[in-house]
N, CA, C and O atoms as a Maestro MAE file, in Angstrom:
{
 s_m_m2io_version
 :::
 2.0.0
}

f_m_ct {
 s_m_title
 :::
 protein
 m_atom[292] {
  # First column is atom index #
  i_m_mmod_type
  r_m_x_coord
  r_m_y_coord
  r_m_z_coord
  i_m_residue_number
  s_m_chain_name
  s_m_pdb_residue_name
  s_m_pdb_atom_name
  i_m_atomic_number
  :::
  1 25 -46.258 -0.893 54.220 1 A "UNK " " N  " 7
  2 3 -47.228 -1.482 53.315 1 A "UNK " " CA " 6
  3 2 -47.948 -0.392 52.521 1 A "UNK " " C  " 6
  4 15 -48.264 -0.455 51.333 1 A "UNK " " O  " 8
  5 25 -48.156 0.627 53.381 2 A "UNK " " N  " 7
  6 3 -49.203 1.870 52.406 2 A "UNK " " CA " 6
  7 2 -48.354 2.165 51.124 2 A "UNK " " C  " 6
  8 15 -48.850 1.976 50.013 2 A "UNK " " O  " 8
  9 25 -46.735 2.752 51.315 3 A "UNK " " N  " 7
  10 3 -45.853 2.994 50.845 3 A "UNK " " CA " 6
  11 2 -46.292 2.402 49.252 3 A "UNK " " C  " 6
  12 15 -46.686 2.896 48.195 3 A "UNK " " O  " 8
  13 25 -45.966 1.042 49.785 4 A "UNK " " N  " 7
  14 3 -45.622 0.440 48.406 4 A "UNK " " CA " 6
  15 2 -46.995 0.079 47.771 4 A "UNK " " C  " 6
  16 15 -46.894 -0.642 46.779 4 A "UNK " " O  " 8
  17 25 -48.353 0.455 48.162 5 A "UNK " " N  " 7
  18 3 -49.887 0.514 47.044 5 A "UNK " " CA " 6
  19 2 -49.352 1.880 46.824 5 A "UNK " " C  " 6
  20 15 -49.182 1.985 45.610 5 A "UNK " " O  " 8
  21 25 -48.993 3.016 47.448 6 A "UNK " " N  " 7
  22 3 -49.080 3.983 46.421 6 A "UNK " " CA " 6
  23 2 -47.984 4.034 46.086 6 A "UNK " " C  " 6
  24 15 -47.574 5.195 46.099 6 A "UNK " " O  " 8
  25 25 -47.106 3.164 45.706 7 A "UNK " " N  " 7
  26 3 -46.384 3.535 44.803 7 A "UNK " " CA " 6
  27 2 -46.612 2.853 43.361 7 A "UNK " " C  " 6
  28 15 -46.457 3.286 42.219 7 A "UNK " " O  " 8
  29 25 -47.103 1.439 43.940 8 A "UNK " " N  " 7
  30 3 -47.881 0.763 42.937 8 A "UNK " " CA " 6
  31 2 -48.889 1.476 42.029 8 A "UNK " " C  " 6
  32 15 -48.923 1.281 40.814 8 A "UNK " " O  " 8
  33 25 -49.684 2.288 42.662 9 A "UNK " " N  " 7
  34 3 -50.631 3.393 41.947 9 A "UNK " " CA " 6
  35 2 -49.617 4.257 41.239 9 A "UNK " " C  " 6
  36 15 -49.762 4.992 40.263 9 A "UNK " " O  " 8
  37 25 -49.288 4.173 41.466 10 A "UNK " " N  " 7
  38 3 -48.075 5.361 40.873 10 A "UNK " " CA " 6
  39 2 -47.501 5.090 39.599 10 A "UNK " " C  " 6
  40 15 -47.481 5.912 38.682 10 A "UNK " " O  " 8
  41 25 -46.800 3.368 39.512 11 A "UNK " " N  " 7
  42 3 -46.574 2.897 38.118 11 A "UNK " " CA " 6
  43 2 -47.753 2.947 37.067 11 A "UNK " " C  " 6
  44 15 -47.681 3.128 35.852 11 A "UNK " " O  " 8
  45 25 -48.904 2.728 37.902 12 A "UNK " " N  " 7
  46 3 -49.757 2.393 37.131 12 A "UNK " " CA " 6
  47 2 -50.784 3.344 36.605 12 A "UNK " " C  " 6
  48 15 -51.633 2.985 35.789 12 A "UNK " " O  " 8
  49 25 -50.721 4.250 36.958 13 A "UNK " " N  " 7
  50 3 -50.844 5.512 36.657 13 A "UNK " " CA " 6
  51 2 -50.161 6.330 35.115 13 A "UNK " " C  " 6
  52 15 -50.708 7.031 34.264 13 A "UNK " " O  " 8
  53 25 -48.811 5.864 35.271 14 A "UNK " " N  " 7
  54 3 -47.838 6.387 35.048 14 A "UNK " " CA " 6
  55 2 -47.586 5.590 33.738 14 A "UNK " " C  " 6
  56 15 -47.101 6.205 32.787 14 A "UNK " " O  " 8
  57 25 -47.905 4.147 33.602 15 A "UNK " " N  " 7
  58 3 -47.913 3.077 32.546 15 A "UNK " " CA " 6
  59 2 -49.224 3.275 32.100 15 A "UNK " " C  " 6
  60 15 -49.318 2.549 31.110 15 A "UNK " " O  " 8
  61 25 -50.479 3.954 32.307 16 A "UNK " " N  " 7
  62 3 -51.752 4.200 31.766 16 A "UNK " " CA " 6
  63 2 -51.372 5.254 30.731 16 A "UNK " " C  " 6
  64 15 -51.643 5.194 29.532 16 A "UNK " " O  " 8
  65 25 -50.553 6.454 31.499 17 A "UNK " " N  " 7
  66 3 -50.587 7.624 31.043 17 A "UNK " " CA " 6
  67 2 -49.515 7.616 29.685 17 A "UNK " " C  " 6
  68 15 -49.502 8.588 28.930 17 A "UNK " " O  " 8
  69 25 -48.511 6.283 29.423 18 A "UNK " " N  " 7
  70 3 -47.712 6.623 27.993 18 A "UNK " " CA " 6
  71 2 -48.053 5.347 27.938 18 A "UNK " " C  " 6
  72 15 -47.029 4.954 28.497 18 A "UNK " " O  " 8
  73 25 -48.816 4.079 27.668 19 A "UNK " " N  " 7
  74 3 -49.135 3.160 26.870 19 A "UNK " " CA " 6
  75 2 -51.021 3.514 26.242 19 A "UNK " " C  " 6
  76 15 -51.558 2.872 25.340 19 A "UNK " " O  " 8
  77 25 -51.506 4.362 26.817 20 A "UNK " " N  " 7
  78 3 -53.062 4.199 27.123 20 A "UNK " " CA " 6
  79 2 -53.776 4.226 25.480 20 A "UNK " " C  " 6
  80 15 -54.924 3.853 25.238 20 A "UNK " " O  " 8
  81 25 -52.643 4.838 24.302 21 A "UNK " " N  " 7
  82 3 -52.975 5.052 22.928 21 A "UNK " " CA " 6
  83 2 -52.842 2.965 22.387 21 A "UNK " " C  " 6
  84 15 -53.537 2.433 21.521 21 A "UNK " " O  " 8
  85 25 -51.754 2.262 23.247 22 A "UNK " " N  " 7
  86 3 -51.604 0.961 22.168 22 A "UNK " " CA " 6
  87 2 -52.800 -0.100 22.966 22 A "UNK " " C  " 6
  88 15 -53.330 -1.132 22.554 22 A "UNK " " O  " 8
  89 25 -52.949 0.624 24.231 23 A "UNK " " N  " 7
  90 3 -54.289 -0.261 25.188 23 A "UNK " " CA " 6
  91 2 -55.710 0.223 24.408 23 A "UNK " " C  " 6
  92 15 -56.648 -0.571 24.486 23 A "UNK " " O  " 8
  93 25 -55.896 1.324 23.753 24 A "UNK " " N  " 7
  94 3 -57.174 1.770 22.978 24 A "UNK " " CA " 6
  95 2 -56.955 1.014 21.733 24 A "UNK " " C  " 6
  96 15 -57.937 0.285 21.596 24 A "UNK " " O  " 8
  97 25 -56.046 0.828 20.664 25 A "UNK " " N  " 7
  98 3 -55.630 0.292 19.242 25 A "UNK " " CA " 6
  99 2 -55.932 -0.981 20.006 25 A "UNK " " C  " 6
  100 15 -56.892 -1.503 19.440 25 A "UNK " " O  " 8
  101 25 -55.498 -1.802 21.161 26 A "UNK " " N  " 7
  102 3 -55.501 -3.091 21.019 26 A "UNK " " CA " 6
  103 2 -56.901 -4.038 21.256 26 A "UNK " " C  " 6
  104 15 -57.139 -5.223 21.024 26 A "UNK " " O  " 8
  105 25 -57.696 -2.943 21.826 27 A "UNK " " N  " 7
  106 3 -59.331 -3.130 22.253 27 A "UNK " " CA " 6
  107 2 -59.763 -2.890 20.778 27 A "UNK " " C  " 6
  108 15 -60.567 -3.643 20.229 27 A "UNK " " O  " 8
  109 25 -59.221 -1.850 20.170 28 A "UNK " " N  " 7
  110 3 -60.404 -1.529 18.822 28 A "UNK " " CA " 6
  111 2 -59.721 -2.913 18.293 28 A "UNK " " C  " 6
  112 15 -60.601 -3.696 17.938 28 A "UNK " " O  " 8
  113 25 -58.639 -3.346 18.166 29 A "UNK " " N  " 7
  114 3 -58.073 -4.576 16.857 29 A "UNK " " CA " 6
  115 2 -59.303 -6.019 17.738 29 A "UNK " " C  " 6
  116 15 -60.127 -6.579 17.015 29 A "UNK " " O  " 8
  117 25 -59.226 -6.316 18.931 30 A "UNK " " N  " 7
  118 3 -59.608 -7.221 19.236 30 A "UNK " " CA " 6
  119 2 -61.142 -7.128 19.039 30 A "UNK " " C  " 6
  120 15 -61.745 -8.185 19.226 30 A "UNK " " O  " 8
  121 25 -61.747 -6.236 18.755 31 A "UNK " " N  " 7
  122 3 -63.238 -5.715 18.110 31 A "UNK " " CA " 6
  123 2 -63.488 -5.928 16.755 31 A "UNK " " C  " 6
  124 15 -64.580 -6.095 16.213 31 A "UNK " " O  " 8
  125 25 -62.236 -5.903 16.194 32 A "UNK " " N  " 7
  126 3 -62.418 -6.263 14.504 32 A "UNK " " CA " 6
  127 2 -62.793 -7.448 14.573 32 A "UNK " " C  " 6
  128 15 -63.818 -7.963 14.125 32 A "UNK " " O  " 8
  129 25 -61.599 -8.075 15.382 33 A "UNK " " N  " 7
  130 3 -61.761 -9.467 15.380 33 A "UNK " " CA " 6
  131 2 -62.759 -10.493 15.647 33 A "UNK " " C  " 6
  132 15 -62.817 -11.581 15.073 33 A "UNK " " O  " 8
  133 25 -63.517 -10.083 16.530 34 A "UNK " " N  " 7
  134 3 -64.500 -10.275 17.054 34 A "UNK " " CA " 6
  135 2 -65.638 -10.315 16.057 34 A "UNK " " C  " 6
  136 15 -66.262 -11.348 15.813 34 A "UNK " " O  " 8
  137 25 -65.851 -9.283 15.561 35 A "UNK " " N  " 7
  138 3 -66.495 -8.501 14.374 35 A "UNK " " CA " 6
  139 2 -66.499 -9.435 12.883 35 A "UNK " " C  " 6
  140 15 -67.349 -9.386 11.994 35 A "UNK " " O  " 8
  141 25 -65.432 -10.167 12.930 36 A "UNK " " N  " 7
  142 3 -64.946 -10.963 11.620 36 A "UNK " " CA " 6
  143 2 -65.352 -11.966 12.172 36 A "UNK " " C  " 6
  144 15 -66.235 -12.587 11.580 36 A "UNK " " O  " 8
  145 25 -65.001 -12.340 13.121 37 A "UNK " " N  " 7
  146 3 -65.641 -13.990 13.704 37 A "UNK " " CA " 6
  147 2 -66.827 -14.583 13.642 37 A "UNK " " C  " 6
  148 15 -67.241 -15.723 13.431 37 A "UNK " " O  " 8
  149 25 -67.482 -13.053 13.984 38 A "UNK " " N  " 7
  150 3 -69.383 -13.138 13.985 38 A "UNK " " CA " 6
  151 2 -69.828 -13.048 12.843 38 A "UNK " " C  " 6
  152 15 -71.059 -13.022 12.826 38 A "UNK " " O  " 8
  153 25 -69.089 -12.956 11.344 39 A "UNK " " N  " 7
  154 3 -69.580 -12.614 10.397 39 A "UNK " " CA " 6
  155 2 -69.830 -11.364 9.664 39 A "UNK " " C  " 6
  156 15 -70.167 -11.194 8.492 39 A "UNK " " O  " 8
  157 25 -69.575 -10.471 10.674 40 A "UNK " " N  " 7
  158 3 -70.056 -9.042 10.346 40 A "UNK " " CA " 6
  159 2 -68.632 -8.481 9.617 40 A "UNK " " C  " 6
  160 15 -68.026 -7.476 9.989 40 A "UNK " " O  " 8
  161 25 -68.170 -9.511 8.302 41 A "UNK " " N  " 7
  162 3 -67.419 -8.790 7.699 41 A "UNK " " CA " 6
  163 2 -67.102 -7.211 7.473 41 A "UNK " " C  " 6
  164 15 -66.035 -6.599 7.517 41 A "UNK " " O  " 8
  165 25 -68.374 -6.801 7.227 42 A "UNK " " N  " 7
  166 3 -67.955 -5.278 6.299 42 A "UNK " " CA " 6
  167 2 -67.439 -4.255 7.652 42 A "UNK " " C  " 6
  168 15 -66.524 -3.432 7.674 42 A "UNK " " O  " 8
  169 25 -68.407 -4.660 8.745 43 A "UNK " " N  " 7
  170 3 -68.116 -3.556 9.943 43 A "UNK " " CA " 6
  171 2 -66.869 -4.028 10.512 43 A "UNK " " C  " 6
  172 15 -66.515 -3.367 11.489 43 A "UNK " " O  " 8
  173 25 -65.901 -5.231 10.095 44 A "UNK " " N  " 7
  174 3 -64.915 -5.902 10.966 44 A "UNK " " CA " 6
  175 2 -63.591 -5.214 9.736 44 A "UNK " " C  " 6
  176 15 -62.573 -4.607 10.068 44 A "UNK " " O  " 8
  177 25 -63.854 -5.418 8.882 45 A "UNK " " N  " 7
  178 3 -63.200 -4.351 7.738 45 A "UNK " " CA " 6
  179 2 -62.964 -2.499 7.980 45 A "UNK " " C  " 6
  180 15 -61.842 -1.992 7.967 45 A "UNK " " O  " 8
  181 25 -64.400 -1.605 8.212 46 A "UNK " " N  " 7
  182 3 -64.371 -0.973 8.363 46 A "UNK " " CA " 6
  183 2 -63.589 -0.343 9.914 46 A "UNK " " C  " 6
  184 15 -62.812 0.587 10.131 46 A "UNK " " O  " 8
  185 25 -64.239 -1.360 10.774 47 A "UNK " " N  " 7
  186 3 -63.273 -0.820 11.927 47 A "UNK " " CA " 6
  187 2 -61.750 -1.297 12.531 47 A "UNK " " C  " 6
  188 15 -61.178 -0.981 13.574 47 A "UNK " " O  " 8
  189 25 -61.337 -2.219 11.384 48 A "UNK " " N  " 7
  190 3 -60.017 -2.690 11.065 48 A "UNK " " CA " 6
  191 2 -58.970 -1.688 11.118 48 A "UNK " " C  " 6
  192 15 -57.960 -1.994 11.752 48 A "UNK " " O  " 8
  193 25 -59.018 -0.687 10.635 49 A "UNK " " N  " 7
  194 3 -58.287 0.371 10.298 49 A "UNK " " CA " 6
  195 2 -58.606 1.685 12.028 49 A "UNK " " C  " 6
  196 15 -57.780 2.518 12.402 49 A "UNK " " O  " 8
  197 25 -59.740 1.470 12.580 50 A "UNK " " N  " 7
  198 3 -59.164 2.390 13.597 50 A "UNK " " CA " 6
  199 2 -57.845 2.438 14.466 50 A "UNK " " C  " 6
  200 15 -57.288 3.487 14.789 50 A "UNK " " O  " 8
  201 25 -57.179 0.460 14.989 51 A "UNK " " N  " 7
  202 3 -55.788 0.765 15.074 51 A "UNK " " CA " 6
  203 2 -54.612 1.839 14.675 51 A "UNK " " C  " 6
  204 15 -54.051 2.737 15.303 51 A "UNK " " O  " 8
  205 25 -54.524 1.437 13.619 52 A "UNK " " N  " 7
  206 3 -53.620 2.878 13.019 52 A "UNK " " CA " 6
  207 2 -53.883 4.042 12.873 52 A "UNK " " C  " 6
  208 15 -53.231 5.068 12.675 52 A "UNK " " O  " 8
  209 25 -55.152 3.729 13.018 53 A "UNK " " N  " 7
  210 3 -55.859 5.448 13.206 53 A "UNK " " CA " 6
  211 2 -55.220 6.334 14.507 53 A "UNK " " C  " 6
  212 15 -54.673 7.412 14.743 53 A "UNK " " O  " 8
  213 25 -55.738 4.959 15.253 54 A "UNK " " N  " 7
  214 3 -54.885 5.782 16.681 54 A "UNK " " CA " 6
  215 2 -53.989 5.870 17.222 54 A "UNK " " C  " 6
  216 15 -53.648 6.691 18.073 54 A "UNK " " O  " 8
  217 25 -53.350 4.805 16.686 55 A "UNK " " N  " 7
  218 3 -51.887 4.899 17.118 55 A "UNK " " CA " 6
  219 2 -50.826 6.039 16.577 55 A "UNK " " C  " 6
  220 15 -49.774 6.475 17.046 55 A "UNK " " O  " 8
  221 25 -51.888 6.444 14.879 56 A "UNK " " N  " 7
  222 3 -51.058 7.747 14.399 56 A "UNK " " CA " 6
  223 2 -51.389 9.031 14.934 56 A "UNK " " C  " 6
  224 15 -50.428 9.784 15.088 56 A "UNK " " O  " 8
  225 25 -52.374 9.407 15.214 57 A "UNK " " N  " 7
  226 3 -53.098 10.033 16.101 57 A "UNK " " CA " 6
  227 2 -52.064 10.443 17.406 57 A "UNK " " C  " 6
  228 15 -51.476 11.521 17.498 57 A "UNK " " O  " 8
  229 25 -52.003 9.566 18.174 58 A "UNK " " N  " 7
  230 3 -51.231 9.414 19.334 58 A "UNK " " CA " 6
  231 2 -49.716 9.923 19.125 58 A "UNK " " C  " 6
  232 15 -48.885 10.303 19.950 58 A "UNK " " O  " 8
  233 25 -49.661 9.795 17.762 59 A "UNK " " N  " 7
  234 3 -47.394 10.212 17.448 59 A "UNK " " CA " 6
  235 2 -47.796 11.128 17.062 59 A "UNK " " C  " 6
  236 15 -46.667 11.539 16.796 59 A "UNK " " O  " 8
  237 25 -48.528 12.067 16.690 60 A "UNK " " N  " 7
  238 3 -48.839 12.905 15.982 60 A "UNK " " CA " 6
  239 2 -48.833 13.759 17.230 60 A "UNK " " C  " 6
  240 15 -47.841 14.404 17.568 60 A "UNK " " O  " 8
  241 25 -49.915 13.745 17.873 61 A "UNK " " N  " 7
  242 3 -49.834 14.543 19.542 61 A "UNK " " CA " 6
  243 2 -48.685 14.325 19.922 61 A "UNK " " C  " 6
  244 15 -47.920 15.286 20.002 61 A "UNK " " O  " 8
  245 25 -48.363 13.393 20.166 62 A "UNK " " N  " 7
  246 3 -46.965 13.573 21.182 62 A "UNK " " CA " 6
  247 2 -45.663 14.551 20.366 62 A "UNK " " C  " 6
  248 15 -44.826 15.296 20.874 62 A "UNK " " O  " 8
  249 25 -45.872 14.239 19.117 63 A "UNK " " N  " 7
  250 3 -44.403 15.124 18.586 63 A "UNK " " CA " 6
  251 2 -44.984 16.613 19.058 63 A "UNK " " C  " 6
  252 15 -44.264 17.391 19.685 63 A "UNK " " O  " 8
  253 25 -46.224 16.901 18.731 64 A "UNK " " N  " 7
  254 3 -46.715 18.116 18.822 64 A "UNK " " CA " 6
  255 2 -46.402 18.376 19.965 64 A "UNK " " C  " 6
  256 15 -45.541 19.257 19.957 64 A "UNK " " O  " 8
  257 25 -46.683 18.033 21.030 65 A "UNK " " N  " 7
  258 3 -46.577 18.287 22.570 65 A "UNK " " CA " 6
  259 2 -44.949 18.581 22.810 65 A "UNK " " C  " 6
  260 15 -44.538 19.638 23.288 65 A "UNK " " O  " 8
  261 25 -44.028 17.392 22.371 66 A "UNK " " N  " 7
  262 3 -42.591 17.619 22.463 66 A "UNK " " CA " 6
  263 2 -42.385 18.750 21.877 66 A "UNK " " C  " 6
  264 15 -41.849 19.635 22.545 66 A "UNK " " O  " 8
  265 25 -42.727 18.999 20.583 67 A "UNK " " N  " 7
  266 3 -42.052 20.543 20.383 67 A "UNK " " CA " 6
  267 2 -42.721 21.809 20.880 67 A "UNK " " C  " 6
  268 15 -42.367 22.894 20.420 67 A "UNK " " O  " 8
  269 25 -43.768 21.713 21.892 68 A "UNK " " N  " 7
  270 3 -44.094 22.798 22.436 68 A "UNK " " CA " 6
  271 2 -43.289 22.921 23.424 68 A "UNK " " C  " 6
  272 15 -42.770 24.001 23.705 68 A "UNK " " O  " 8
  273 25 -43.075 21.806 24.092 69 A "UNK " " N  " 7
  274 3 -42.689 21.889 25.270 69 A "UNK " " CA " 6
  275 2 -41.007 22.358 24.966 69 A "UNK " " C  " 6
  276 15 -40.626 23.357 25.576 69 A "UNK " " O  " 8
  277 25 -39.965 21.627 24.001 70 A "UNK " " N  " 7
  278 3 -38.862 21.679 23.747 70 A "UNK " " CA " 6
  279 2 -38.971 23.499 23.556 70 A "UNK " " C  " 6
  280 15 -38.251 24.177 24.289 70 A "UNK " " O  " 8
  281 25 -39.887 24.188 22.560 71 A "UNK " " N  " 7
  282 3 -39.767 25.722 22.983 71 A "UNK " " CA " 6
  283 2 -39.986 26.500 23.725 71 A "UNK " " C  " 6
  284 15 -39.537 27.646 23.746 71 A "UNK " " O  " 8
  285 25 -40.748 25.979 24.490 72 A "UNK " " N  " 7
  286 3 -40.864 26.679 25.869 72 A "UNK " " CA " 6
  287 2 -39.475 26.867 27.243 72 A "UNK " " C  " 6
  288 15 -39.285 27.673 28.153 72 A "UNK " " O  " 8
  289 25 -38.738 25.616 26.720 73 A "UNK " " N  " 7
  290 3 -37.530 25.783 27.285 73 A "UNK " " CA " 6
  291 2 -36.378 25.871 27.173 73 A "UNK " " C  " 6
  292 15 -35.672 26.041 28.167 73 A "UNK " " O  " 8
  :::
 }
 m_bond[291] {
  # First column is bond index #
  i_m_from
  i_m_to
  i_m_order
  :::
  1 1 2 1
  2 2 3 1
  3 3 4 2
  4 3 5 1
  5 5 6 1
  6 6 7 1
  7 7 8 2
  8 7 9 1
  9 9 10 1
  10 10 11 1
  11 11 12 2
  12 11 13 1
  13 13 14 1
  14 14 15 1
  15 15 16 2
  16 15 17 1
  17 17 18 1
  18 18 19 1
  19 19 20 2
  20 19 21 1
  21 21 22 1
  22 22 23 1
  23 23 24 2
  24 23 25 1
  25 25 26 1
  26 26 27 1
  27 27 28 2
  28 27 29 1
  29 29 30 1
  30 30 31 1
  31 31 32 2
  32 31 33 1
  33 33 34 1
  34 34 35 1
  35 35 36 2
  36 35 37 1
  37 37 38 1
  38 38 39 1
  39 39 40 2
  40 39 41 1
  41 41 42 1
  42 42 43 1
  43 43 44 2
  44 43 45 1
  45 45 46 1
  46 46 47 1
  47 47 48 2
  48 47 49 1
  49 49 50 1
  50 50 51 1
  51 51 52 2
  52 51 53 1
  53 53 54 1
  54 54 55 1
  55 55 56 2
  56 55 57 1
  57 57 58 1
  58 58 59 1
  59 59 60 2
  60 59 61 1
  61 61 62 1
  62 62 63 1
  63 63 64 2
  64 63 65 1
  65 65 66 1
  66 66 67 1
  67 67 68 2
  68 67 69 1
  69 69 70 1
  70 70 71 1
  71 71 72 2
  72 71 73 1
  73 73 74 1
  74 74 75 1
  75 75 76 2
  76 75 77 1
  77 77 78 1
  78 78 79 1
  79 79 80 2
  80 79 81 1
  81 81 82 1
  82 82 83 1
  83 83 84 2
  84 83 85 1
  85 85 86 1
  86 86 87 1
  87 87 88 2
  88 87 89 1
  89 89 90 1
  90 90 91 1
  91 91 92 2
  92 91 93 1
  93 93 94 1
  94 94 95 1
  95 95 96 2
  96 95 97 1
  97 97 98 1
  98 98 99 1
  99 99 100 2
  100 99 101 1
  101 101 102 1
  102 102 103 1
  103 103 104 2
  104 103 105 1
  105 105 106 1
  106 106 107 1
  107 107 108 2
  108 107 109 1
  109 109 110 1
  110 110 111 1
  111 111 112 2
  112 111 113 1
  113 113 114 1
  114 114 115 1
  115 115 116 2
  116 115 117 1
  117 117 118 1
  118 118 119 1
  119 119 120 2
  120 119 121 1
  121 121 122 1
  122 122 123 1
  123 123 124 2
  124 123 125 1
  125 125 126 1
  126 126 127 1
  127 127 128 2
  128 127 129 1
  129 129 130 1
  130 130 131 1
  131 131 132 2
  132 131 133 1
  133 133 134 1
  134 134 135 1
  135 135 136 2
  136 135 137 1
  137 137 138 1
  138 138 139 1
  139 139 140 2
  140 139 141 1
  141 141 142 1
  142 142 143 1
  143 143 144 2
  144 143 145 1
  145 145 146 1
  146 146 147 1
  147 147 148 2
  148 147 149 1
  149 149 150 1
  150 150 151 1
  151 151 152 2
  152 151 153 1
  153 153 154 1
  154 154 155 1
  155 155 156 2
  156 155 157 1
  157 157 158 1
  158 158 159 1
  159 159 160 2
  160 159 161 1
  161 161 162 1
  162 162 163 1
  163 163 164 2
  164 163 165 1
  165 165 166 1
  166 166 167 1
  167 167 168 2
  168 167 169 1
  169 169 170 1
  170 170 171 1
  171 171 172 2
  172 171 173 1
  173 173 174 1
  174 174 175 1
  175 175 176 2
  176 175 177 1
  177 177 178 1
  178 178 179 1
  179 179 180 2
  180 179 181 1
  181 181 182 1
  182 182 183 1
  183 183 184 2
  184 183 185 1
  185 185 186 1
  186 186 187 1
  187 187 188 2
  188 187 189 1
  189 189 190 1
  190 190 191 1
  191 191 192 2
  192 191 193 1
  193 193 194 1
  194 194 195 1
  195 195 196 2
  196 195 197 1
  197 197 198 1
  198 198 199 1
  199 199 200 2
  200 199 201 1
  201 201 202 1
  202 202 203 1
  203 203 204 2
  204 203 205 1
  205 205 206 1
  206 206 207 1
  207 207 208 2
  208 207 209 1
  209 209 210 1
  210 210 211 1
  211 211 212 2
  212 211 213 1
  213 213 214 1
  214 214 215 1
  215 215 216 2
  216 215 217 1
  217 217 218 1
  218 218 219 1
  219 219 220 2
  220 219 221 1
  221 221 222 1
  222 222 223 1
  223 223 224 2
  224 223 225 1
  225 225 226 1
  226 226 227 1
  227 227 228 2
  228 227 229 1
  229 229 230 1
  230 230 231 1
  231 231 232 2
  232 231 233 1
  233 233 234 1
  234 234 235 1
  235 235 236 2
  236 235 237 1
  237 237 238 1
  238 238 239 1
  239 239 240 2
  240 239 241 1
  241 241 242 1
  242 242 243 1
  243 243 244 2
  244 243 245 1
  245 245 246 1
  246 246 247 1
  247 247 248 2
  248 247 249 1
  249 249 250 1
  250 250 251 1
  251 251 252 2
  252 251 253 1
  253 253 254 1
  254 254 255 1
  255 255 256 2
  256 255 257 1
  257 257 258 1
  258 258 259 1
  259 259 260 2
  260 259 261 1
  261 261 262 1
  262 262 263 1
  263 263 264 2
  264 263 265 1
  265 265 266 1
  266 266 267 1
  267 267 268 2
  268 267 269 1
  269 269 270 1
  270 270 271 1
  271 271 272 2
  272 271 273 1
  273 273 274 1
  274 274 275 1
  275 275 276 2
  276 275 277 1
  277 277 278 1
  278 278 279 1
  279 279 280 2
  280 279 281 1
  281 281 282 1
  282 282 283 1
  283 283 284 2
  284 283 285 1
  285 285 286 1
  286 286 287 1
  287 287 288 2
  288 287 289 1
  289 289 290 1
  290 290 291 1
  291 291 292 2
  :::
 }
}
């Protein structure tokens, strides 16, 4: 039984650590939304666009990281 919580910790860990950029984009999108619902057009507009902010953000690091790492070895 221990086995399999830490291994469970382990996926989940592991699914935090390469989804955790579309789990941040999908909290900021559901904030727009939110944001537009309540009326607060302009701030539901303005923070509309952090999605892609971070999700480019996030490819941007990772290529960076891949080609450090790809020269290092």
């Amino acid at each position: 039984m221990r086995k399999q919580n830490i291994y469970a910790m382990k996926n989940y860990k592991e699914f935090i650590l390469v989804y955790y950029p579309i789990i941040i984009a999908f909290i900021a999108m559901m904030y727009s939304i939110f944001l537009g619902l309540t009326g607060d057009y302009e701030s539901a507009q303005y923070s509309a666009h952090w999605p892609a902010t971070i999700l480019l953000f996030a490819i941007a690091i990772r290529q960076r990281r891949n080609n450090f790492y790809n020269q290092n070895n």
